[in-house]
C-alpha positions in Angstrom: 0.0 0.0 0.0 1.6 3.6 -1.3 2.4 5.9 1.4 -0.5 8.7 -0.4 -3.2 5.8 0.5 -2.0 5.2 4.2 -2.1 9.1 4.7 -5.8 9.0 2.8 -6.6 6.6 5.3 -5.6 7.8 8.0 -7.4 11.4 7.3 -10.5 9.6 7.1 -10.5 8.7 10.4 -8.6 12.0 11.7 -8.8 14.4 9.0 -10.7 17.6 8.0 -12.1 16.4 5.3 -14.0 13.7 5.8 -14.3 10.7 3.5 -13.2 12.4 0.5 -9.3 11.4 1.1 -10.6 7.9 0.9 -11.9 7.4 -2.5 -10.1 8.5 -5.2 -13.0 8.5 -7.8 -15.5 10.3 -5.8 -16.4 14.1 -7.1 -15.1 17.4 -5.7 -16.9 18.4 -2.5 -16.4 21.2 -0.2 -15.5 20.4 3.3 -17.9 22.1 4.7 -20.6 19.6 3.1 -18.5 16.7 3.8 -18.2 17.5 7.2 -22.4 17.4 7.3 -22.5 14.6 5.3 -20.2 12.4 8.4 -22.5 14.1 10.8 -25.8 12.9 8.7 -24.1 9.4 8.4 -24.2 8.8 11.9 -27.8 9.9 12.4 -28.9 7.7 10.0 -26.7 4.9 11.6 -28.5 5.9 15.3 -31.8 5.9 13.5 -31.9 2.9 11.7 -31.3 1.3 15.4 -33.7 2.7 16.7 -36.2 1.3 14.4 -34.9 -2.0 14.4 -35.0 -1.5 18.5 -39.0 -0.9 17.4 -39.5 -4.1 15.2 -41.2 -6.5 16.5 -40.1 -8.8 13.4 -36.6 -8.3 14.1 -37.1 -9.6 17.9 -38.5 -12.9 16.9 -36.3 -13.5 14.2 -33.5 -12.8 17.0 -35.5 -15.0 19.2 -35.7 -17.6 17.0 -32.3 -18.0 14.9 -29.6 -17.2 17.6 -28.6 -20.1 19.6 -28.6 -19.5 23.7 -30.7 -16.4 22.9 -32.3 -16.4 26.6 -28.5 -17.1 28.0 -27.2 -14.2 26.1 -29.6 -11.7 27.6 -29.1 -13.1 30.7 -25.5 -12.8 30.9 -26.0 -9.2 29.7 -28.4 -8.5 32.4 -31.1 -7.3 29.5 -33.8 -9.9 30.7 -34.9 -12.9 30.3 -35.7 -12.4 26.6 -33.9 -8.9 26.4 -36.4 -6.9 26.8 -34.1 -4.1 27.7 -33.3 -4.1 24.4 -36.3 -3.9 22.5 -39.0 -1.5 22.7 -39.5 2.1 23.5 -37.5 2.4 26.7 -34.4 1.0 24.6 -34.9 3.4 22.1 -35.2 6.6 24.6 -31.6 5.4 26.2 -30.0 5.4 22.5 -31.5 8.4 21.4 -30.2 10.1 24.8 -26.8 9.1 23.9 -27.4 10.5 20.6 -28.9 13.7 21.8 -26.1 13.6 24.2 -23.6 13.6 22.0 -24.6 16.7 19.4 -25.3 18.7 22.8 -21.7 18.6 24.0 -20.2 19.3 20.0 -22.6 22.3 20.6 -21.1 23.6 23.8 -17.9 22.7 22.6 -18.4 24.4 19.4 -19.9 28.1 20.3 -18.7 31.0 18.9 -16.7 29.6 16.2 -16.0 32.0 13.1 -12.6 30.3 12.2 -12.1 26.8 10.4 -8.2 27.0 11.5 -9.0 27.2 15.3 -8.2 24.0 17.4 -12.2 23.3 18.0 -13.0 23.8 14.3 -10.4 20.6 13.6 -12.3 18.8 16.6 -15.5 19.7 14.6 -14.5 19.1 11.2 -12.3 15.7 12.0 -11.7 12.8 14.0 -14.5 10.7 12.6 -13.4 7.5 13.9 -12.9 8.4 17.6 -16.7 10.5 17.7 -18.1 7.1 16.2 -16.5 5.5 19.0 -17.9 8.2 21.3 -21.2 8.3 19.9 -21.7 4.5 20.6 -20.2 4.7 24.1 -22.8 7.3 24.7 -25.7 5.4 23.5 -24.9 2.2 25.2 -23.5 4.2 28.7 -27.1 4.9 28.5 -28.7 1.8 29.7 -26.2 1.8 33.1 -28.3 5.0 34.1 -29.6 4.4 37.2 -32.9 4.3 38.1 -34.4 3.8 34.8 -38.1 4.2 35.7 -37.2 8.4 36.6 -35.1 8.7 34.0 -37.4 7.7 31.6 -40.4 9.3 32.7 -38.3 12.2 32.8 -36.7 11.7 29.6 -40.4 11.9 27.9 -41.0 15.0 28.5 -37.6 16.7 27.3 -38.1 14.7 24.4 -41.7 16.1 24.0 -40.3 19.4 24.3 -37.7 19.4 22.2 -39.5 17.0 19.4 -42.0 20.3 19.5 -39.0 22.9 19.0 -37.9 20.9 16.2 -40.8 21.3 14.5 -41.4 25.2 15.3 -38.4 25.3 13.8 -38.9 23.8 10.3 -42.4 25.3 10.2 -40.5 29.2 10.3 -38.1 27.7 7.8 -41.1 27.1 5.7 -42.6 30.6 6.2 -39.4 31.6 4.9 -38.8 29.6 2.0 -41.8 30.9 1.2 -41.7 35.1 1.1 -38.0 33.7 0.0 -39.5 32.1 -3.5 -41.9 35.3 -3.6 -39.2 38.1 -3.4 -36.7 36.5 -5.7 -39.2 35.8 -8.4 -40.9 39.1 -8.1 -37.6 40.8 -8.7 -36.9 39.3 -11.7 -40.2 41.1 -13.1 -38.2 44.2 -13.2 -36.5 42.9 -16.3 -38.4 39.9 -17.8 -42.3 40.3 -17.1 -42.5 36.6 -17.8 -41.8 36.4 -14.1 -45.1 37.4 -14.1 -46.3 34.5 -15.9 -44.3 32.1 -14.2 -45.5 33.4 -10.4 -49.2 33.3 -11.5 -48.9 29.4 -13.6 -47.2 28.4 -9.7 -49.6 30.1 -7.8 -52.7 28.6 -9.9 -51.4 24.9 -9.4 -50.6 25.5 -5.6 -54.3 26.8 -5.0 -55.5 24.0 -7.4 -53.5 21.4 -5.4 -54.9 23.2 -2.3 -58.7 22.7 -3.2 -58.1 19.3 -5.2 -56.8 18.2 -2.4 -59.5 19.6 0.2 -62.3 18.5 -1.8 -60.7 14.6 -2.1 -60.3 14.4 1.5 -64.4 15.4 2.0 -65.0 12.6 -0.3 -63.4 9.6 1.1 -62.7 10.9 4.4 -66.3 11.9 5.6 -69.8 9.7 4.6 -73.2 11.6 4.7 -73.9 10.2 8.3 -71.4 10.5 10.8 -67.5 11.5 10.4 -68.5 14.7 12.1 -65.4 15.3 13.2 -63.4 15.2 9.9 -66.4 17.7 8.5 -65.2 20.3 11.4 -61.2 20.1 11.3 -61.5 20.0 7.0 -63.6 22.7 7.5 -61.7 25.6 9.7 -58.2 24.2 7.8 -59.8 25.3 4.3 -61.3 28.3 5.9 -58.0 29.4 7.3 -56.5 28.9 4.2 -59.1 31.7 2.9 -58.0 34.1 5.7 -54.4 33.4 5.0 -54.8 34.5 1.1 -57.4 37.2 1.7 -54.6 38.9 4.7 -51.8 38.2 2.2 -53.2 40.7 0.0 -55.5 42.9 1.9 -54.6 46.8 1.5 -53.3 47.1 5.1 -50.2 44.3 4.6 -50.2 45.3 1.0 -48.6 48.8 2.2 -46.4 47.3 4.7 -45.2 44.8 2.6 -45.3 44.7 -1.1 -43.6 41.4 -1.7 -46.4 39.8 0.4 -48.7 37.8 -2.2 -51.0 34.9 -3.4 -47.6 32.9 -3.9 -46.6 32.7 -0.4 -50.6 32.1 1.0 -50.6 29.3 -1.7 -47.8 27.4 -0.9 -48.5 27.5 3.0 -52.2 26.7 1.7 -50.4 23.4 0.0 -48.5 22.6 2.8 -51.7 22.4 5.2 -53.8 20.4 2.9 -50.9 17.8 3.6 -50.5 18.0 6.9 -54.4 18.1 7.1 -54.9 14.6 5.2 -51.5 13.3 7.0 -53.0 14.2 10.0 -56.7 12.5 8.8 -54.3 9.1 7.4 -52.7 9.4 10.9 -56.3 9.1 13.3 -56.9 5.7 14.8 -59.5 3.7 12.4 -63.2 3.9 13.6 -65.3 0.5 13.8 -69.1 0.2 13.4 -71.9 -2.1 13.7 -73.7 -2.8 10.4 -77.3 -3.5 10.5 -75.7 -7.2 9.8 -73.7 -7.1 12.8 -70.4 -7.0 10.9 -67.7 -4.5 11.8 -67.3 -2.2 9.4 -64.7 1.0 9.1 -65.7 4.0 8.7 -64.4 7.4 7.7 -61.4 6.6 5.9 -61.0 5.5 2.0 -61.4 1.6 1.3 -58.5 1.5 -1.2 -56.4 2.8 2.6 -57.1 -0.6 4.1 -55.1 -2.4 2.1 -51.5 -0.4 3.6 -51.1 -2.0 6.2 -51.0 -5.4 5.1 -47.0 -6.1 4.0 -45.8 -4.9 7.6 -42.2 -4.7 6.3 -42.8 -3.1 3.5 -44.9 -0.3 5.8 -41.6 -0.6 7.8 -38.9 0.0 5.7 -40.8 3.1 3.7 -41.8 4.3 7.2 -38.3 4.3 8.3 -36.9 5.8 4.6 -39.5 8.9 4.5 -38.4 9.4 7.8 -34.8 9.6 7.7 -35.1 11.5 4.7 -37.8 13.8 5.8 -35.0 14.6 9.0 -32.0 15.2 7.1 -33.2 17.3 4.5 -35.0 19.4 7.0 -31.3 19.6 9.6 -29.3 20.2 6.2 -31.4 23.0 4.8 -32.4 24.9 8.1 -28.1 25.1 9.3 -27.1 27.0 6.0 -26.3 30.8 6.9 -29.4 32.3 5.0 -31.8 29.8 7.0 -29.8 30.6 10.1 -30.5 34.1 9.4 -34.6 34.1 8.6 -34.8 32.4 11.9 -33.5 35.5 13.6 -36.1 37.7 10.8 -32.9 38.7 9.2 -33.6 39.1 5.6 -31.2 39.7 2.7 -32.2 42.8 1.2 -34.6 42.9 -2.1 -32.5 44.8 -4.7 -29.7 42.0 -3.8 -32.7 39.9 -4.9 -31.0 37.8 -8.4 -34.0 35.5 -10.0 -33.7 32.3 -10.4 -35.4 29.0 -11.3 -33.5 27.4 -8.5 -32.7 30.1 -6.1 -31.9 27.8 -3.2 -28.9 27.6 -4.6 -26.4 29.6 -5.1 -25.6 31.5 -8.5 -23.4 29.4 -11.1 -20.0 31.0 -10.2 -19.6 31.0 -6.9 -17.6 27.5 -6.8 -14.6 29.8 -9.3 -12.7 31.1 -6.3 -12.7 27.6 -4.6 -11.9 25.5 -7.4 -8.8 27.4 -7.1 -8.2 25.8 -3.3 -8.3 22.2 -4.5 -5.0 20.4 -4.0 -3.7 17.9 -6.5 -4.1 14.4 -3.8 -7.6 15.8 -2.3 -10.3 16.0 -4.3 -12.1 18.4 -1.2 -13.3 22.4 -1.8 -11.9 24.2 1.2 -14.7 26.7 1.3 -13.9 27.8 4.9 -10.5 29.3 4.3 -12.1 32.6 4.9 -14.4 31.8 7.2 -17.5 29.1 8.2 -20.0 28.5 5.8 -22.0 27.5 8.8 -22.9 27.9 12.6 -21.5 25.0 13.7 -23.2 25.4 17.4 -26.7 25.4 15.5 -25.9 22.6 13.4 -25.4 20.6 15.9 -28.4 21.9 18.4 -30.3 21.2 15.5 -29.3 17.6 15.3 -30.1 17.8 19.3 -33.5 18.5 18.7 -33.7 16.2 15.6 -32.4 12.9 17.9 -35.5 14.1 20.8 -38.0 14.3 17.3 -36.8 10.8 16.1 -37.5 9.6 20.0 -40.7 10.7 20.1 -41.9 9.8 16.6 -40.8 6.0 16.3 -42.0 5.7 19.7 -45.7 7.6 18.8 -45.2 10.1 20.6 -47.4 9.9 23.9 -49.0 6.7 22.7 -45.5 4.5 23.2 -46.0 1.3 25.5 -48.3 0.0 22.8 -45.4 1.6 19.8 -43.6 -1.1 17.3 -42.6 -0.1 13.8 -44.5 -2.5 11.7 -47.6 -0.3 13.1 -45.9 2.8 12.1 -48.8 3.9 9.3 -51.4 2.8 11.5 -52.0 5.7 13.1 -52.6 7.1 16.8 -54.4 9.9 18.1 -50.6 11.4 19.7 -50.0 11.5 16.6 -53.3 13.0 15.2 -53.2 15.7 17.1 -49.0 16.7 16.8 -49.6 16.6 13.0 -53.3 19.0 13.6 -51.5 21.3 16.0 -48.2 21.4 13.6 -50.8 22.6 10.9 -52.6 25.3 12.9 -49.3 27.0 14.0 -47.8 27.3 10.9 -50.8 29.1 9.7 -50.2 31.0 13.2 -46.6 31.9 11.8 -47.2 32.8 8.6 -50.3 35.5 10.1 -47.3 36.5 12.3 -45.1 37.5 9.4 -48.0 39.4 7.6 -49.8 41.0 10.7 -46.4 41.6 12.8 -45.4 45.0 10.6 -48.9 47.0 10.7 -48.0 46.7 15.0 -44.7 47.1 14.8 -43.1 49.5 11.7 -39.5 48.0 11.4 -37.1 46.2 8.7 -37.0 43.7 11.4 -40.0 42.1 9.8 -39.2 42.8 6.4 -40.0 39.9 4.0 
């Protein structure tokens, strides 16, 4: 083995750079997203053992195909058929660990503005020695004592911070929306088929809005009964009328110009899914027919059929999850996300339209192409500075690991939680995914209403 590949090997593990060194043909990447990808690695590695913690499947199998099973978990001390192992109280030590672990990278990394500072290398390297510190976390979990307190304990900091994490990506949402709204609108300045282009999105949102609306009073609700899904359909589709008629009454119209159908439509969108998420999500409802047959009521016939391959419902669970979580840490840690959190807003002549404007413009990789060293295929992008808060990407990950707890485990409905059943709906659930859906409407008012009390580019969108 050359002397290059040791040293690429060896940076792996204790680098800067991440993986990068370790594969030759791999393509460019900056460090900065390296170092999130390592980061996002190991949540998924913590997540997928949660769920398999979760699986009923998976403990039978166990139970069935490993020889001196019940003498293995008794020399561990996890019970007689390691029930310590399994289940949600297993799965609230892990995630501790895990929550554990991104809490002290956030102490440790505060007030970082300079990649070349001792912390910054702690940060950006030594991935082998944080796995092993990550899983030393998560297993020194279970030799807590007095597991009962703890856990009941636990619950509710999970709860908390399960509920912060989801604040959180509902502002990031408000954003991205007078975000898309302001960057299209200034392109209308020179090309007034910006126009066209902001009316065609805004038709299909409000048509996907009331398609959607309209689908869910049809095989969500029956003539007789399903009173309940008739009140909550109707006050989400009328707040979504007093979200667009605010958007562009007079009043927020002088306060804000940029404020528009775009914005109300989008956020219109994203309640009609958590509205039928929330509807998929409510425990089934079983009748009497005049035969004396059960019969389920309220919810589509063609929905019945979900539930039947358990692992399939499992492993797509467990996917949409993972991927719903990372994209929401990776997006809300960039510096302009960062920003809108603190109503810091870049301002509108700076505004370049784009098709794509989450993303940067095309050039803005020139300089750091320039940084690329002949071995290293890595972009140092943090030569003058972080890209990054690397405290609040890693309090973000905090409050992810409490948000993964409390969903695999439903939430307040967890003694009876496994992940087979994870589409099958509870009313914890239910009722995180209706309350989710009111306060982002609550947020998005806040952004419109906030100016006509308070006059300042504070609020500026």
């Amino acid at each position: 083995m050359s002397a290059q590949c040791c040293a690429g090997q060896l940076a792996c593990c204790c680098g800067n750079a991440g993986c990068s060194y370790c594969c030759g043909c791999c393509p460019k990447i900056r460090q900065s997203r390296s170092t999130r990808f390592m980061y996002a690695l190991y949540f998924i590695l913590v997540v997928v053992v949660c769920c398999i913690m979760m699986s009923n499947t998976v403990a039978n199998e166990m139970r069935e195909h490993i020889p001196f099973f019940e003498d293995i978990c008794k020399g561990i001390k996890a019970g007689d058929t390691c029930e310590k192992l399994v289940g949600y109280s297993a799965v609230y030590r892990v995630c501790f660990g895990m929550a554990c672990f991104f809490f002290i990278f956030c102490l440790l990394t505060l007030k970082i503005n300079n990649s070349k500072s001792c912390r910054a290398y702690i940060h950006n390297g030594f991935w082998f020695f944080k796995l092993l510190l990550l899983g030393a976390m998560c297993s020194g979990a279970f030799f807590i004592p007095d597991q009962e307190t703890f856990l009941n304990a636990w619950r509710y900091v999970g709860a908390v911070g399960g509920f912060l994490f989801i604040g959180i990506q509902l502002l990031l949402l408000v954003e991205f929306a007078h975000k898309w709204n302001k960057n299209w609108t200034a392109g209308t300045a020179s090309n007034k088929l910006w126009y066209a282009s902001l009316s065609l999105v805004t038709l299909i949102m409000y048509s996907i809005a009331t398609g959607g609306l309209i689908l869910m009073a049809v095989f969500y609700t029956q003539k007789d009964g399903c009173v309940e899904n008739k009140i909550l359909l109707g006050i989400n589709g009328g707040l979504c009328l007093l979200i667009s008629a605010v958007a562009i009454s007079p009043c927020v119209q002088n306060r804000q110009p940029h404020s528009g159908l775009l914005q109300s439509g989008l956020i219109s969108c994203y309640v009609t899914y958590l509205t039928f998420s929330a509807l998929s999500s409510k425990p089934v409802e079983v009748v009497l027919d005049q035969h004396g047959k059960n019969v389920t009521i309220c919810v589509p016939d063609f929905g019945q059929d979900l539930y039947r391959d358990k692992n399939l419902v499992a492993g797509l669970g467990t996917t949409l999850l993972c991927a719903c979580i990372l994209y929401s840490c990776l997006t809300s840690t960039t510096r302009s996300s960062s920003d809108a959190l603190q109503g810091r807003y870049a301002a509108p002549e700076l505004e370049v339209a784009r098709c794509c404007f989450c993303f940067g413009s095309g050039g803005e990789d020139t300089e750091e192409q320039q940084n690329v060293k002949e071995g290293p295929r890595v972009i140092y992008d943090e030569k003058r500075g972080t890209v990054y808060s690397y405290a609040y990407f890693h309090f973000v990950f905090f409050l992810a690991s409490l948000y993964v707890m409390m969903t695999v485990t439903n939430w307040f409905n967890y003694e009876s939680a496994n992940i087979e059943t994870f589409f099958s709906g509870s009313w914890s659930i239910f009722w995180v995914k209706m309350a989710s859906c009111w306060i982002c409407v609550l947020l998005y008012l806040g952004t419109l209403v906030a100016p006509l009390c308070r006059p300042s580019p504070h609020f500026s969108v």
